[in-house]
Backbone bond lengths (Angstrom), bond angles and torsions (degrees), N, CA, C in turn:
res aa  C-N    CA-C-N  psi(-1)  N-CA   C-N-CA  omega(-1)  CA-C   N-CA-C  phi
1 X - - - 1.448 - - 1.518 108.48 -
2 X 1.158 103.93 139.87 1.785 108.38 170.24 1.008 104.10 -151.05
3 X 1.451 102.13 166.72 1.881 120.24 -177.78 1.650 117.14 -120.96
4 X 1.676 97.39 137.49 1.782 79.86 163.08 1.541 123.80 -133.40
5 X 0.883 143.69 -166.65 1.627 124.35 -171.28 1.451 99.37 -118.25
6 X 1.472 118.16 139.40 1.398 123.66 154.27 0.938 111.94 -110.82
7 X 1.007 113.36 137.18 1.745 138.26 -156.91 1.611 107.93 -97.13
8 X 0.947 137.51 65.53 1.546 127.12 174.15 1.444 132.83 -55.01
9 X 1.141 122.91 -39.26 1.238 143.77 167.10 1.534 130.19 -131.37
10 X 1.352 131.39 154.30 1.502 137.41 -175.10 1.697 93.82 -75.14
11 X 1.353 111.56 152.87 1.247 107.68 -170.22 1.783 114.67 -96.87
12 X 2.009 99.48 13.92 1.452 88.26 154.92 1.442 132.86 -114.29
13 X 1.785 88.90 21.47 1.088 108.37 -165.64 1.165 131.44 -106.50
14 X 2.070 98.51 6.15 1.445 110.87 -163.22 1.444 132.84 -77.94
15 X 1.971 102.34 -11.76 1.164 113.01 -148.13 2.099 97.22 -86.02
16 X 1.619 97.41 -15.60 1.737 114.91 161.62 1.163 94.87 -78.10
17 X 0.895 161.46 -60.73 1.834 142.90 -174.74 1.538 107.89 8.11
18 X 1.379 127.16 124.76 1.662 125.54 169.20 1.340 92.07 -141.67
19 X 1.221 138.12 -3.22 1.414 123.37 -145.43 1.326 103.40 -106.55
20 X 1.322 109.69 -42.76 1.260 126.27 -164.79 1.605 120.46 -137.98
21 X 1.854 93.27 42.36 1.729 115.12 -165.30 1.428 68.81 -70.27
22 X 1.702 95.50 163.99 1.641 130.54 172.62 1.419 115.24 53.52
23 X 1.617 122.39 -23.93 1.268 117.90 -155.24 2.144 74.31 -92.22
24 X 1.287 146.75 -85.91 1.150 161.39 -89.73 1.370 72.52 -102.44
25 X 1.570 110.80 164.45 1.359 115.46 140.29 1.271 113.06 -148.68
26 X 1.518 125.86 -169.23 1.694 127.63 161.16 1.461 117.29 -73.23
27 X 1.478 108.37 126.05 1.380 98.10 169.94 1.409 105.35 -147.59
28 X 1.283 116.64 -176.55 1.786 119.63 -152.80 1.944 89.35 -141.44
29 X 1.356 103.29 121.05 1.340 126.83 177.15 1.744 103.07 -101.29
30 X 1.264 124.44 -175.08 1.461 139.05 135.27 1.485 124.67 -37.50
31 X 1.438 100.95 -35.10 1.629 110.16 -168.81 1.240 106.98 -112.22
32 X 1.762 123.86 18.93 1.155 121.35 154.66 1.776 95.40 113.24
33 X 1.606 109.32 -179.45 1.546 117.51 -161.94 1.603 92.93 -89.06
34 X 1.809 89.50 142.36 2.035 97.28 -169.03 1.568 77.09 -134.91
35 X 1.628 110.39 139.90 2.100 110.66 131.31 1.142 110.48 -102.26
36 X 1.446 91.04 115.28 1.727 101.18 145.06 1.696 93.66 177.10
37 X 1.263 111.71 -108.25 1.902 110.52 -161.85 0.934 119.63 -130.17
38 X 1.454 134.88 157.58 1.850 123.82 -179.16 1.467 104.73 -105.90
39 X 1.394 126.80 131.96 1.841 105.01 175.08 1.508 89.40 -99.19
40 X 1.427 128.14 139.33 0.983 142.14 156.68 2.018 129.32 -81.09
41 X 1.207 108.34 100.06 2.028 89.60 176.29 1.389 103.99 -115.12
42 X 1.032 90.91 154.60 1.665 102.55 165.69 1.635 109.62 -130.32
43 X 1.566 104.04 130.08 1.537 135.38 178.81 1.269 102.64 -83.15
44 X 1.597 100.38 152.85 1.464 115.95 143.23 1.671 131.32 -98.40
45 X 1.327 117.89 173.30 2.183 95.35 -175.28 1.578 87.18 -49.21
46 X 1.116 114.86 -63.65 1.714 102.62 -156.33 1.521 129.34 -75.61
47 X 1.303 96.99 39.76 1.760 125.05 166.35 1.659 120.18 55.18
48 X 1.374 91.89 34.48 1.424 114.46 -160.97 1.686 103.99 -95.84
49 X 1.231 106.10 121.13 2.354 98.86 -172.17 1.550 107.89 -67.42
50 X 1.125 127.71 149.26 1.192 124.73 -172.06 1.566 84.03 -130.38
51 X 1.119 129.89 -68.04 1.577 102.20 -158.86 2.126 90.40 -153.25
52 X 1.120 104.88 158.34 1.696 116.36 -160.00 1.731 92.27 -121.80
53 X 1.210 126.44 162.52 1.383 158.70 130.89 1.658 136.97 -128.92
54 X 1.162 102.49 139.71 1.276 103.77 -177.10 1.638 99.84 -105.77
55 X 1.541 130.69 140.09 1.691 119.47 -176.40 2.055 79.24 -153.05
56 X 1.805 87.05 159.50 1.146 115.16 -177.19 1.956 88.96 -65.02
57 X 2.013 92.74 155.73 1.748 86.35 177.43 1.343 124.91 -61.55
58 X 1.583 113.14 -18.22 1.726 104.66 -164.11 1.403 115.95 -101.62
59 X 1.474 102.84 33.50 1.463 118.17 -166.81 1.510 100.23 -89.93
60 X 1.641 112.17 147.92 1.750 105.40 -165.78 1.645 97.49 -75.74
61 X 1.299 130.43 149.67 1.727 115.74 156.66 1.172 133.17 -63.86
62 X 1.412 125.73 -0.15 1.488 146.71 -160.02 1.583 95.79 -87.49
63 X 1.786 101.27 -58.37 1.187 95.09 -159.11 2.118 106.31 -138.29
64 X 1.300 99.78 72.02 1.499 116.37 -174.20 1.429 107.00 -37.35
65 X 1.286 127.37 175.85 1.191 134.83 -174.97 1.650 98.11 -156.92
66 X 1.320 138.64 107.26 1.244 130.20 -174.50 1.703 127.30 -60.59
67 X 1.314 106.33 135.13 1.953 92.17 176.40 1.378 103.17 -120.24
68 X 0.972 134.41 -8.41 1.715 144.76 -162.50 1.255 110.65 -150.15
């Protein structure tokens, strides 16, 4: 399983957010703090997708909670 960040907005730009009030949130990747969403997939060895999620950003990766 891995995660990646979608970025919805610049993060000085969040406090204008209307679009995607309540749904987006803050969250913290490898590459530093993003708002917007994490897509989650999980592989098989032979790099094959088995199943997708979409979760708000400040969701833990351990233990997802589905929004989409």
């Amino acid at each position: 399983m891995d995660s990646t960040p979608i970025k919805v907005y610049h993060n000085k730009r969040i406090h204008s957010n209307k679009v995607f009030k309540g749904l987006a949130q803050r969250g913290k990747s490898t590459m530093g703090w993003f708002f917007g969403f994490k897509l989650h997939l999980v592989c098989n060895e032979k790099g094959e997708l088995l199943n997708s999620s979409l979760t708000k950003g400040n969701v833990n990766d351990r233990n997802p909670h589905v929004i989409i």
